[in-house]
C-alpha positions as CSV (number, residue, x, y, z in Angstrom):
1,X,-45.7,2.9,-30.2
2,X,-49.2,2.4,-30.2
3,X,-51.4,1.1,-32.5
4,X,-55.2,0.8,-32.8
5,X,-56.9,-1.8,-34.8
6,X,-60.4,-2.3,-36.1
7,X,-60.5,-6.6,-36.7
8,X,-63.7,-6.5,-38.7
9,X,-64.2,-10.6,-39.2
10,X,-65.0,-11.4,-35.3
11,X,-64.1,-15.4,-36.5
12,X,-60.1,-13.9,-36.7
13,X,-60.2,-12.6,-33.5
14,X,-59.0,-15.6,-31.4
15,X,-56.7,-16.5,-33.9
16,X,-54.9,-13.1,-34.0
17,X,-55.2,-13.0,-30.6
18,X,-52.9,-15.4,-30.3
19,X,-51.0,-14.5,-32.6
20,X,-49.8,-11.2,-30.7
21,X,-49.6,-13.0,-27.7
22,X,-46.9,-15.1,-29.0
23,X,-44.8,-12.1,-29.8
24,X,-42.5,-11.4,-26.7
25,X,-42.7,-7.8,-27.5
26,X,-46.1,-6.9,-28.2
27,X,-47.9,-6.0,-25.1
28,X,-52.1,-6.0,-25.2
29,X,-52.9,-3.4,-22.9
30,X,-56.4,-2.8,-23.3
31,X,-59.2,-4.9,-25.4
32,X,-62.7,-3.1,-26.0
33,X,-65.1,-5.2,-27.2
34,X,-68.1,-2.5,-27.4
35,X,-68.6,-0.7,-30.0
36,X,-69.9,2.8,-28.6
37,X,-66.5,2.7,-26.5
38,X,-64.4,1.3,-29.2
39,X,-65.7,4.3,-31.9
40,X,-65.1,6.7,-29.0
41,X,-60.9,5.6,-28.4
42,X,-60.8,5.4,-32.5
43,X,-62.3,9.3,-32.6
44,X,-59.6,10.3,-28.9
45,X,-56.8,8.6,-31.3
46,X,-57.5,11.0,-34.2
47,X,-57.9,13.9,-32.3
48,X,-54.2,12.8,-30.6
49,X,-52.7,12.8,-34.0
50,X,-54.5,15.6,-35.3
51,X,-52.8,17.7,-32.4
52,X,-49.4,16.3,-33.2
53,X,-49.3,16.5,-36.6
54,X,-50.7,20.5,-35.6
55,X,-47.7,20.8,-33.6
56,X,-45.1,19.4,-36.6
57,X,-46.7,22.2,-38.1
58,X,-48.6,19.4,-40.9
59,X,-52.0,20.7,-40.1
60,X,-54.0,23.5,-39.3
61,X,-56.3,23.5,-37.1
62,X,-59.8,25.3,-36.6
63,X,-60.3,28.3,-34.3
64,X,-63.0,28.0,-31.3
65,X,-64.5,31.3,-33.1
66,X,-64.9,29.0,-36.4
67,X,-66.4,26.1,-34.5
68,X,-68.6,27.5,-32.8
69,X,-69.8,29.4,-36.1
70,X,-70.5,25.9,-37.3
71,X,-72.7,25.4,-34.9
């Protein structure tokens, strides 16, 4: 499982750092410490679960037709 966080209070950062790399089975693959880049793998992570949950059948999606009618 993957899981994405947002740690808002930069002072916790070292601290929970740490923490997770304590835990034998937690495994830091990537930290992104700029914000254009970290908004951009928040937004790729939503589209991800939008598609699954499209695929459980839990969402519907948009056609192209209706997005590009938005535009």
């Amino acid at each position: 499982m993957t899981i994405i966080l947002d740690i808002k209070e930069d002072s916790r950062i070292p601290f929970f750092m740490e923490l997770l790399k304590s835990l034998k089975y937690v495994n830091i693959v990537k930290q992104v410490q700029d914000e254009h880049k970290s908004q951009f793998i928040t937004d790729l992570a939503e589209a991800f679960d939008d598609v699954k949950k499209y695929e459980q059948g839990k969402k519907k999606l948009k056609s192209a037709k209706d997005l590009l009618n938005e535009l």
